[in-house]
N, C-alpha and C positions, 0 to 999 in steps of 0.2 A: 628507312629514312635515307633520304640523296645526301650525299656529303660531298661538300665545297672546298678542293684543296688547289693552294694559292699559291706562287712564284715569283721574283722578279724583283720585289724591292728591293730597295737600297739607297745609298746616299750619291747624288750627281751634284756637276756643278750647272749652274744656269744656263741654260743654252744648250745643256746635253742632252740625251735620250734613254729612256727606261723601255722595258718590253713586260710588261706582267700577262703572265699565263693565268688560266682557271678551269677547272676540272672538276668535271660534274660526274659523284660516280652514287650507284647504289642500286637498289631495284627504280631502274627508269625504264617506262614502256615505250617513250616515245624521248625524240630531239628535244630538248628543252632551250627558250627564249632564255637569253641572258644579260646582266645588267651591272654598270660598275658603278659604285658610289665611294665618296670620298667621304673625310670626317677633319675636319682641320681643329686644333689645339682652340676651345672657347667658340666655335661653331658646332650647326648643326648639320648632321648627314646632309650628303645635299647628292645629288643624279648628277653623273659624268656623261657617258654613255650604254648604249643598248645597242644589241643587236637578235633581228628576229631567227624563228624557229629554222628557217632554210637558210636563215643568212643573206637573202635576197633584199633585208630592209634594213639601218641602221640612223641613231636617234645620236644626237650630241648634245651636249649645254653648252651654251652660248659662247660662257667662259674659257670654253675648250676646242668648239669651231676653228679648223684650218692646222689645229699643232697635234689632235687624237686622232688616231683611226684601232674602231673597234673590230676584230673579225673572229669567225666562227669555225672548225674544223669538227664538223660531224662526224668523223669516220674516228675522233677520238675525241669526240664529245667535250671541246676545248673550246675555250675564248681566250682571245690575246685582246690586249689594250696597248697599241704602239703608241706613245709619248715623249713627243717631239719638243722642241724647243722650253724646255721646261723652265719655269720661273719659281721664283721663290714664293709664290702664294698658291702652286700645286701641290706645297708640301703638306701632306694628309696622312690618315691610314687611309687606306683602298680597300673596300669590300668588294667581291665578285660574288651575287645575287642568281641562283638559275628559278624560274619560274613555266612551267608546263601550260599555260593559258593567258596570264598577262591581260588578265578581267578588265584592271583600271588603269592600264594606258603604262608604256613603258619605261615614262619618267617618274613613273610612282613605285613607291619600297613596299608598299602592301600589294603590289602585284606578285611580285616571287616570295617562292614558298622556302627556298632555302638560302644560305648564307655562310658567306666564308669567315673564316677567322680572322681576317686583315692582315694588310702587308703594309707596314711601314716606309713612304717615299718622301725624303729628305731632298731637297733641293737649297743647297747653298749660295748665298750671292756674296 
């Protein structure tokens, strides 16, 4: 089984910046697509962003457009989620998702097959 291990959270002030890491390890035959989802206190999971198998493609939510950028380090089978300007309605847990194929489109949670344990990202105003 791939297991999903997660870095990065913590608590910022508004306007500040987070970097969360993700690492994808186990028996993997090949790069794996990857995907970050958030969960806020009395919401539902919701799609951050994505980033594809080369790294050649990446996917945002709307909400997140112009303040995230997702990126991919194949040679240690890593994804970063830089987060920029942070507000106090990005405060969630953070899931990093790796998925081998990404059947139903990479804003969807039933596309990857594994999943991390979450990191906790506080943003105070």
């Amino acid at each position: 089984q791939v297991q999903v291990v997660e870095s990065g959270g913590g608590l910022v002030q508004a306007g500040g910046s987070l970097r969360l890491s993700c690492a994808a390890s186990g028996r993997t035959f090949s790069n794996y697509n990857m995907g970050w989802f958030r969960q806020a206190p009395g919401k539902d999971r919701e799609f951050v962003a994505a980033i594809s198998r080369s790294g050649g493609n990446t996917y945002y939510a709307d909400s997140v457009k112009g303040r995230f950028t997702v990126s991919k380090d194949n040679a240690k089978n890593t994804a970063y989620l830089q987060m920029n300007s942070l507000k106090a309605e990005d405060t969630a847990v953070y899931y990093c998702a790796a998925g081998e194929y990404v059947q139903y489109g990479f804003g969807t949670g039933r596309s990857y097959n594994y999943w991390g344990q979450g990191t906790q990202v506080t943003v105070s105003s």
